[in-house]
C-alpha positions as CSV (number, residue, x, y, z in Angstrom):
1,X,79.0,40.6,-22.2
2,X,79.9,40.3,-18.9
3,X,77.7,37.4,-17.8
4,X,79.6,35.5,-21.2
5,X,83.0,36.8,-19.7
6,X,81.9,35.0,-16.2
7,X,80.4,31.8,-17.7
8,X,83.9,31.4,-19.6
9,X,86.0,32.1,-16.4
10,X,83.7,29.5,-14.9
11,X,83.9,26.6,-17.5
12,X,87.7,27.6,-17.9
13,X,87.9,26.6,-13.9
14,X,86.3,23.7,-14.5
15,X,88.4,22.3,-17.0
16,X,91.7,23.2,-15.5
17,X,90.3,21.2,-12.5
18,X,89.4,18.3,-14.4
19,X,93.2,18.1,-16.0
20,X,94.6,17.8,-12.7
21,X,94.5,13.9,-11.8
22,X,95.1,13.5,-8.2
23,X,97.1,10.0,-7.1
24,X,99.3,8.3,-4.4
25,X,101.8,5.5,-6.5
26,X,104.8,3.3,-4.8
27,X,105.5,-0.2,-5.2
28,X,105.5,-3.6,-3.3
29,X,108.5,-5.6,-2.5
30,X,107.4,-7.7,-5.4
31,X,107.8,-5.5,-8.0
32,X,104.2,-4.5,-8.7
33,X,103.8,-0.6,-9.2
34,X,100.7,0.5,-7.6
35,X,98.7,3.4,-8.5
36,X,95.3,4.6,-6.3
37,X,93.5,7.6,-7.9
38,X,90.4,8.8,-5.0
39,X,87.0,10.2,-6.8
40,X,84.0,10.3,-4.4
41,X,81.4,11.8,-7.5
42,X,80.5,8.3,-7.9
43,X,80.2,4.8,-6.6
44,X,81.5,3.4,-8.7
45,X,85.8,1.8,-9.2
46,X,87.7,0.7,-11.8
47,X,90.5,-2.1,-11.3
48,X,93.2,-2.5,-13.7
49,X,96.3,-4.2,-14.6
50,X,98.5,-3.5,-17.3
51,X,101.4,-5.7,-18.2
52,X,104.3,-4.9,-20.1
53,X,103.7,-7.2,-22.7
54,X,102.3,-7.7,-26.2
55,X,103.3,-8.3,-29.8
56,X,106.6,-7.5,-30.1
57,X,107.5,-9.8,-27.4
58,X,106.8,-13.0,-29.2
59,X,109.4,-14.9,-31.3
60,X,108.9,-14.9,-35.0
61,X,107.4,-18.5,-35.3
62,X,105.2,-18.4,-32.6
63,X,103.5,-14.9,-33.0
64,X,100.1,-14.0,-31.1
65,X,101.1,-15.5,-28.2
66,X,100.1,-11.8,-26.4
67,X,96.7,-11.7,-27.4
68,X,96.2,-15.0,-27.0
69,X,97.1,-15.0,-23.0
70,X,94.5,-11.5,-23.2
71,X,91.8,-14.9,-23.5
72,X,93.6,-17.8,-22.0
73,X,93.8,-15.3,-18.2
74,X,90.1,-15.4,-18.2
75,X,90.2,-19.3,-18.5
76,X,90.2,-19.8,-14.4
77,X,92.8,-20.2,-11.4
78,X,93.1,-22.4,-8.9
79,X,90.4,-20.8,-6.6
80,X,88.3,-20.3,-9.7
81,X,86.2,-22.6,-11.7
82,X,86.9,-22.6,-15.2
83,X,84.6,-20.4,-16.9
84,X,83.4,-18.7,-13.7
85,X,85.5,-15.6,-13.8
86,X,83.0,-13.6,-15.7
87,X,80.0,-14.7,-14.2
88,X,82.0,-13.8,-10.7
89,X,82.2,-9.9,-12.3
90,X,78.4,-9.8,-13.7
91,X,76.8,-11.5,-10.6
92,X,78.5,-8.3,-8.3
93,X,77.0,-5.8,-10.6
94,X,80.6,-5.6,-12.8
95,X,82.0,-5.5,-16.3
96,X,85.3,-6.5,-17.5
97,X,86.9,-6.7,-20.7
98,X,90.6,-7.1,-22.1
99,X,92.7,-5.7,-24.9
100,X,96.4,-6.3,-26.5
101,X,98.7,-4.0,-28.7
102,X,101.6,-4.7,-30.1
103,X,103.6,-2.9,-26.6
104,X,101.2,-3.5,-23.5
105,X,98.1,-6.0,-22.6
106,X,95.1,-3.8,-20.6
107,X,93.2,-6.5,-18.0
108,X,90.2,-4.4,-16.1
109,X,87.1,-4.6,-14.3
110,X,84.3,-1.8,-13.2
111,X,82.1,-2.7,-9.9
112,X,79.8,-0.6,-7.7
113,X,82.6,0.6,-5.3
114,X,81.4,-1.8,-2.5
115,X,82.9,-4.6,-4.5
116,X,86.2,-3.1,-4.7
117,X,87.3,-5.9,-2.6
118,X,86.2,-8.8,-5.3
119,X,88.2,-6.6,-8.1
120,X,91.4,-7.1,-6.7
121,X,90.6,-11.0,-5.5
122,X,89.9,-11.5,-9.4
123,X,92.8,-10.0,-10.3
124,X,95.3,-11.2,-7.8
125,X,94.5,-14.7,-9.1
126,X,94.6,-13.8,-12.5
127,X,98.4,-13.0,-11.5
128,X,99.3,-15.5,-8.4
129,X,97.8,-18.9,-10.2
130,X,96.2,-18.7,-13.4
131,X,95.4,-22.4,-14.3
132,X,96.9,-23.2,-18.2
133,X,95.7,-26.5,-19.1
134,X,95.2,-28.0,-22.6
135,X,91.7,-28.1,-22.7
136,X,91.5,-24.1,-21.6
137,X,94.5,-23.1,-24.6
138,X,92.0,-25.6,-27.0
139,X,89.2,-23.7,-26.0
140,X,90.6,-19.7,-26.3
141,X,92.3,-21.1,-29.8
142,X,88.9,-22.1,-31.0
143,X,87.9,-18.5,-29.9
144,X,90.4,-16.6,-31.0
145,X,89.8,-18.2,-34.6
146,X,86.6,-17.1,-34.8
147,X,87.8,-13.7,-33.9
148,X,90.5,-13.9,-36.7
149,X,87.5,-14.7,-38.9
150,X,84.9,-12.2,-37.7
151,X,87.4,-9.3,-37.3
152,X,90.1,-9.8,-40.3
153,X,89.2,-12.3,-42.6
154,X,85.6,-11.5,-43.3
155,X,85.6,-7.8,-42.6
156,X,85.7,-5.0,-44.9
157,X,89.2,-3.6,-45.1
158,X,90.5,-5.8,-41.8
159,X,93.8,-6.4,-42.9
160,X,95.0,-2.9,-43.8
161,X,96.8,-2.2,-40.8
162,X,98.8,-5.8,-40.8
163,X,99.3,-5.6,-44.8
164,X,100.6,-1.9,-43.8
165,X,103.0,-3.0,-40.9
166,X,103.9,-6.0,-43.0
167,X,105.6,-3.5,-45.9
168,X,106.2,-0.8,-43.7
169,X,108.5,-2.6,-41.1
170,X,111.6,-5.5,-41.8
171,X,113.0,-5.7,-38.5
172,X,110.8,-5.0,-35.7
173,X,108.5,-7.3,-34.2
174,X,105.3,-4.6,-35.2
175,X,105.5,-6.3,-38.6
176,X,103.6,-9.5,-37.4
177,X,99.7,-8.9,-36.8
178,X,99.0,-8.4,-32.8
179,X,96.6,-11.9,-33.2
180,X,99.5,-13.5,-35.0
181,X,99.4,-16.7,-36.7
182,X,97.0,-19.4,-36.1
183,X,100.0,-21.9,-37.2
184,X,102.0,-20.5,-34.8
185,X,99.2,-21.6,-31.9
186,X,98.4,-24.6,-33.4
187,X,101.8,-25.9,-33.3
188,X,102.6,-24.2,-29.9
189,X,103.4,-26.9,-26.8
190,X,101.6,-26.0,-23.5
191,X,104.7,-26.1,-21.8
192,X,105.8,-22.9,-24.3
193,X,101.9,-21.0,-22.9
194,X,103.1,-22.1,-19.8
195,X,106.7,-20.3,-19.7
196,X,104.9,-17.4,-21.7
197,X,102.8,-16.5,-18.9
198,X,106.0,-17.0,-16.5
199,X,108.1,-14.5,-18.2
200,X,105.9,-11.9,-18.6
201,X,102.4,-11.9,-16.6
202,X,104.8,-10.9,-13.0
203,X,104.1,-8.8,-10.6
204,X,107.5,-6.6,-11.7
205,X,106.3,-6.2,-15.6
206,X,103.2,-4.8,-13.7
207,X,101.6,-2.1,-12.7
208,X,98.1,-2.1,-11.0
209,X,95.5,1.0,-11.0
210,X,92.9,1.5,-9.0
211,X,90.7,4.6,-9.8
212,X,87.3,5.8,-8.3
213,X,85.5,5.8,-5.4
214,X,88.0,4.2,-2.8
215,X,89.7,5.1,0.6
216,X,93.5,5.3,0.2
217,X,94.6,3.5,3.4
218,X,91.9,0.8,3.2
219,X,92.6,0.0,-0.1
220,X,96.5,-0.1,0.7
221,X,95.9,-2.4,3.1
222,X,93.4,-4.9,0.5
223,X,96.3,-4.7,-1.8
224,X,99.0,-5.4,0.1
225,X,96.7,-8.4,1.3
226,X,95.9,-9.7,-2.4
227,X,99.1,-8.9,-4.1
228,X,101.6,-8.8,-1.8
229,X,102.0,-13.1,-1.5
230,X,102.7,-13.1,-5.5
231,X,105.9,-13.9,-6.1
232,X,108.5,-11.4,-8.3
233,X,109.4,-12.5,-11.4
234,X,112.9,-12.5,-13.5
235,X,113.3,-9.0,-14.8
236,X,112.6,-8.9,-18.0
237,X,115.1,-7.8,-21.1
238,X,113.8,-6.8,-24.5
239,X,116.1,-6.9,-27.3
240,X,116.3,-3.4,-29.3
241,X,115.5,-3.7,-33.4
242,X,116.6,-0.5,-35.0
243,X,114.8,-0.2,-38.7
244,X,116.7,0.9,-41.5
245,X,115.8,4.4,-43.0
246,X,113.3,4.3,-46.2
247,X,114.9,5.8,-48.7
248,X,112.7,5.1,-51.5
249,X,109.0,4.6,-52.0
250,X,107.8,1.0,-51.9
251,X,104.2,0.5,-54.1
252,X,102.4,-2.6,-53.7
253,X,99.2,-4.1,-53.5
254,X,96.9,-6.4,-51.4
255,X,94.0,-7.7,-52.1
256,X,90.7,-8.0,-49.8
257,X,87.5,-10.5,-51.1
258,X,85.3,-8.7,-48.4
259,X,85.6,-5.4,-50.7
260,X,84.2,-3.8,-53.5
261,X,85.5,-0.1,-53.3
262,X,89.4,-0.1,-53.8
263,X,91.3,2.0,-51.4
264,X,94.8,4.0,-51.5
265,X,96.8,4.0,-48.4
266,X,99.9,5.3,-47.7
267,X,102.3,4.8,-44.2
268,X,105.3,6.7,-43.1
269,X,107.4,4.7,-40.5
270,X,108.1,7.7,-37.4
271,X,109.0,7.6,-34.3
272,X,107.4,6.5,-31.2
273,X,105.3,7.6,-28.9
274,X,107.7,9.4,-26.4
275,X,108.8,11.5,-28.7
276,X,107.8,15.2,-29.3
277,X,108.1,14.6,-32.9
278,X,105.3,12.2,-32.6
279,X,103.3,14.7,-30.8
280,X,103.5,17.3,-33.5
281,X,102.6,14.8,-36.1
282,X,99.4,14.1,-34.3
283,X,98.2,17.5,-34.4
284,X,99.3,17.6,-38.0
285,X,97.2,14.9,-38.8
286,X,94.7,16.7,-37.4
287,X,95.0,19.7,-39.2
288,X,94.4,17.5,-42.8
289,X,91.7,14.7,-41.8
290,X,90.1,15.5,-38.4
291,X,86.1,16.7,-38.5
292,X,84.6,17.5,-41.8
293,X,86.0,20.9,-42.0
294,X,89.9,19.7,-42.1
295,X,91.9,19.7,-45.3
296,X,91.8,16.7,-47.1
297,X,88.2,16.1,-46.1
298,X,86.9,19.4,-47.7
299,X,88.7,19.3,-51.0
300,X,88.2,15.8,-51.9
301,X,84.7,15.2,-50.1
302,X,83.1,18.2,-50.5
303,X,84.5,20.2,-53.4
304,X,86.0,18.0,-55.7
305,X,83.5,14.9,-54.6
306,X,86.2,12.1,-55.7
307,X,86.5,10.9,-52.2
308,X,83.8,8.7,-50.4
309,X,86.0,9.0,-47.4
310,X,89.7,10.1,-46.7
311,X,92.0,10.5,-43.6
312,X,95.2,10.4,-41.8
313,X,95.8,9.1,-38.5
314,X,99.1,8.9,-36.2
315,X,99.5,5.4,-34.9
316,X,101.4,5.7,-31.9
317,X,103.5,2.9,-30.4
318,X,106.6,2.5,-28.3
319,X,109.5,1.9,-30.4
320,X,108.1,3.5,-33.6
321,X,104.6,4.9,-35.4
322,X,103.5,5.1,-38.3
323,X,101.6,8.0,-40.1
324,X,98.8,6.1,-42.2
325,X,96.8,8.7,-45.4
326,X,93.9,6.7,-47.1
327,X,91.2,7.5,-49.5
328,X,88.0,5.7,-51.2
329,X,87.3,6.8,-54.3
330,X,84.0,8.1,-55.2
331,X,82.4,7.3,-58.5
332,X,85.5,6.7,-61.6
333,X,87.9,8.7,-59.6
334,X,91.1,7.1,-60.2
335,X,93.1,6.0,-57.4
336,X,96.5,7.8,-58.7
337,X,94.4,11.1,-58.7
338,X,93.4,10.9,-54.5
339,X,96.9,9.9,-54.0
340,X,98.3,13.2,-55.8
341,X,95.5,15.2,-54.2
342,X,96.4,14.1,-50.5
343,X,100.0,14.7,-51.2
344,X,99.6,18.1,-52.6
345,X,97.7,18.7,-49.0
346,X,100.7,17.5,-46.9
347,X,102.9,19.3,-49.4
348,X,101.0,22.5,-48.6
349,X,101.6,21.5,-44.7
350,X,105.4,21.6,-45.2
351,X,105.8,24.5,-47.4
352,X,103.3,26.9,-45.3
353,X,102.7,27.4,-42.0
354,X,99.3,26.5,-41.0
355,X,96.6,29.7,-40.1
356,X,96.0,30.6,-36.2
357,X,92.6,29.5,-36.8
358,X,93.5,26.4,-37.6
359,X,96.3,25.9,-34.7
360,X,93.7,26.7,-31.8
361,X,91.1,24.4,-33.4
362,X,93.3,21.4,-33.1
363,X,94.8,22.5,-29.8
364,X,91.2,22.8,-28.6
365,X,90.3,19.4,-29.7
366,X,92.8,17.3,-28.5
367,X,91.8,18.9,-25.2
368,X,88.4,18.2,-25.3
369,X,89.1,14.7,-26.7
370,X,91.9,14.1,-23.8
371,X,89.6,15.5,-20.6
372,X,86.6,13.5,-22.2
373,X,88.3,10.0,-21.7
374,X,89.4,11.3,-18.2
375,X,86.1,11.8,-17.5
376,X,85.5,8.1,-16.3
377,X,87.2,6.1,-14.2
378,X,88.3,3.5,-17.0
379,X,90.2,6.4,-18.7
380,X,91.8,7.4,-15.7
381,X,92.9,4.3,-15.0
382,X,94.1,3.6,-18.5
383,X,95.8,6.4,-19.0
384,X,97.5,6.4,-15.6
385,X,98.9,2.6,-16.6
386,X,100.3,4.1,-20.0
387,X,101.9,6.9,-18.3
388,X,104.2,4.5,-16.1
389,X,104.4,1.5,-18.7
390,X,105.3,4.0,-21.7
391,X,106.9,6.9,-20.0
392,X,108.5,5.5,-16.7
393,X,106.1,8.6,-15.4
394,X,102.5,8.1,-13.4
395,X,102.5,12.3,-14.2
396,X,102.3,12.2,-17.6
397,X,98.4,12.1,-17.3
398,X,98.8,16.1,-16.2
399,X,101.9,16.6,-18.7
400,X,100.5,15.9,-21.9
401,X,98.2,18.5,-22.5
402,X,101.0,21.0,-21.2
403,X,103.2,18.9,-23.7
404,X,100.8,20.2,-26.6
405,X,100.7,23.4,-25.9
406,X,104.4,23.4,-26.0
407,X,103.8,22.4,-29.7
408,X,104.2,25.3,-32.4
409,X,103.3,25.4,-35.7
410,X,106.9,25.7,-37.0
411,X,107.0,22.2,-35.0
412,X,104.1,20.9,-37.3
413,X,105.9,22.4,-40.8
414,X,109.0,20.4,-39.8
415,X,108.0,17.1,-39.0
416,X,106.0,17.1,-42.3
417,X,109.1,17.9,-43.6
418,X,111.1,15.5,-41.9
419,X,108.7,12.5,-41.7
420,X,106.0,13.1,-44.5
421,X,108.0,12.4,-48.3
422,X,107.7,10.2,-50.8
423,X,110.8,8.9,-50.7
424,X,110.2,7.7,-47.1
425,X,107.4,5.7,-47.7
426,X,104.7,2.9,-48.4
427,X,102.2,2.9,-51.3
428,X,99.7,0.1,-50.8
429,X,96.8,-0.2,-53.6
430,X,94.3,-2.2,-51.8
431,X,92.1,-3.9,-54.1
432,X,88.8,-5.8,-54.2
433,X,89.9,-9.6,-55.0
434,X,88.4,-11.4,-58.0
């Protein structure tokens, strides 16, 4: 008993020292927040920008303008050959990639630590002089098609999430898909990519993180060196769209030719991500879909066996979420019966208070899940660049799991009840197309 009383004292140390994420932030005179994070267990660095900029920051008729710049920034600058970048990252022993949301575009790059140096050249003149030419917007429209194709038009169930936000939003910029419309980029001018990437892809609608293996002065100094020259940009003002309230349920249906199981799906519009509300409806989600053992998951799945699959996820974003249920039938279950069984789960959230059992279980997960993806550089540096771009606070990588605990169980019976009703809500049918 005693030795399992020390090996817990010992793991428990651990993992308190694993939440704590050392790092030294300020900002140049341009505008660009800098964030260094030090962690000599590996060789290895992690370089990363994220800008301030996605989605919701395009006009209505020229959408995907975001995720299309998330290509067209890997075209070349004036210091490198088109086409070159990525061979520049692999021939160093590097990997990069890219992604866009509908709030924030994520730019990074790995490299054996001794390459730090070629990181931040990469980067800088991704920022200072990105060249946007016609034949390079051609080019990532041709690709970006094909991704269109591969990932939404001929996938299984690809368009739920845009035929969701479509119904579930009226006003706000979230109800356009993140890769927009192709129209839209077809029928763009380059002088329109080119004022795009002037607005938005600044050193001041920045903030750069560097985590990993790295002395802090030296690498003060490389930055200063690479970044520093880059001009500020015009401060950038985002117009507020305030939804109105659902206040009855909207039904509908879409239709998917890459399907033969029909699926029901339901969305709740809540709030965003900064919010504690939003917090406590994460764990409640948790409570009815996550692991095989949650809710909805053992009464449909296992004991009734009318659901292939079923969940419920939070998606978090900045201005608003939305809290998505789904189910695939198994068999002739009908689509109206897993839609009456999944309410009568969240009704049972809102009328009882969920067991202790239960509570720890999904406290002790989202821990686990949260120190796992700090575990690597990448997720540091990610989730340092959310923490300033989101919540105006680097920190909030050390607050959040303090934030949870903070989280009760009355919390998670009242936002069901607030958030989680019929009335407030889309019903999508999403059937196979004939």
């Amino acid at each position: 008993m005693r030795l399992k009383l020390l090996f817990a004292l010992v793991c428990s140390a651990s993992v308190a020292s694993a939440q704590k994420v050392e790092f030294t932030e300020y900002t140049l005179d341009n505008g660009l927040h800098v964030v260094l994070h030090q962690d000599r267990s590996a060789p290895v660095v992690a370089v990363s920008v994220m800008y301030h900029v996605g989605s919701k920051d395009e006009q209505t008729n020229r959408t995907g303008f975001a995720h299309f710049f998330e290509h067209l920034l890997f075209e070349g600058s004036e210091n490198i050959k088109r086409g070159e970048f990525m061979k520049l990252v692999s021939s160093n022993g590097g990997q990069n990639n890219a992604n866009t949301t509908q709030d924030r575009t994520f730019y990074y790059e790995v490299f054996p630590s001794n390459q730090l140096a070629t990181g931040l050249w990469l980067e800088s003149e991704r920022m200072m002089h990105p060249v946007i030419n016609e034949i390079g917007v051609k080019t990532q429209n041709e690709v970006v098609k094909e991704e269109k194709r591969m990932r939404m038009d001929n996938a299984p169930y690809g368009n739920f999430i845009n035929e969701i936000f479509s119904r579930l939003f009226t006003k706000h910029p979230y109800r356009w898909p993140v890769i927009g419309s192709m129209a839209d980029l077809d029928s763009a001018k380059l002088s329109e990519f080119i004022d795009f990437n002037k607005k938005f892809y600044a050193p001041n609608n920045a903030v750069l993180v560097i985590a990993g293996d790295i002395d802090i002065n030296k690498t003060k100094k490389m930055v200063e060196d690479y970044f520093g020259p880059i001009p500020k940009g015009e401060p950038v003002v985002r117009k507020e769209y305030i939804e109105d309230p659902i206040t009855k349920e909207i039904v509908d249906t879409a239709y998917d030719a890459n399907i033969q199981i029909p699926a029901i799906m339901t969305a709740y519009r809540i709030p965003g991500i900064k919010s504690k509300d939003a917090l406590a409806l994460q764990l409640a989600s948790d409570v009815l879909s996550q692991g095989a053992s949650s809710r909805m998951y053992k009464k449909l799945v296992d004991d009734k066996k009318e659901a292939l699959t079923v969940g419920t996820f939070s998606y978090g974003l900045e201005d608003y979420g939305a809290y998505i249920t789904f189910a695939l039938p198994s068999g002739d279950a009908k689509l109206e019966t897993l839609l009456a069984d999944m309410d009568a789960e969240i009704v049972n959230l809102q009328n009882n208070l969920i067991s202790e059992s239960e509570f720890t279980k999904i406290r002790n997960q989202f821990e686990n899940n949260y120190i796992g993806a700090n575990a690597k550089m990448l997720g540091v540096a990610e989730n340092l660049a959310e923490g300033y771009t989101y919540y105006n606070n680097t920190n909030h990588i050390n607050l959040l799991l303090d934030e949870v605990k903070k989280i009760t169980r009355q919390d998670i019976q009242d936002v069901a009840k607030k958030y989680l009703n019929p009335n407030q809500r889309v019903v999508l049918y999403y059937l196979p197309k004939k």
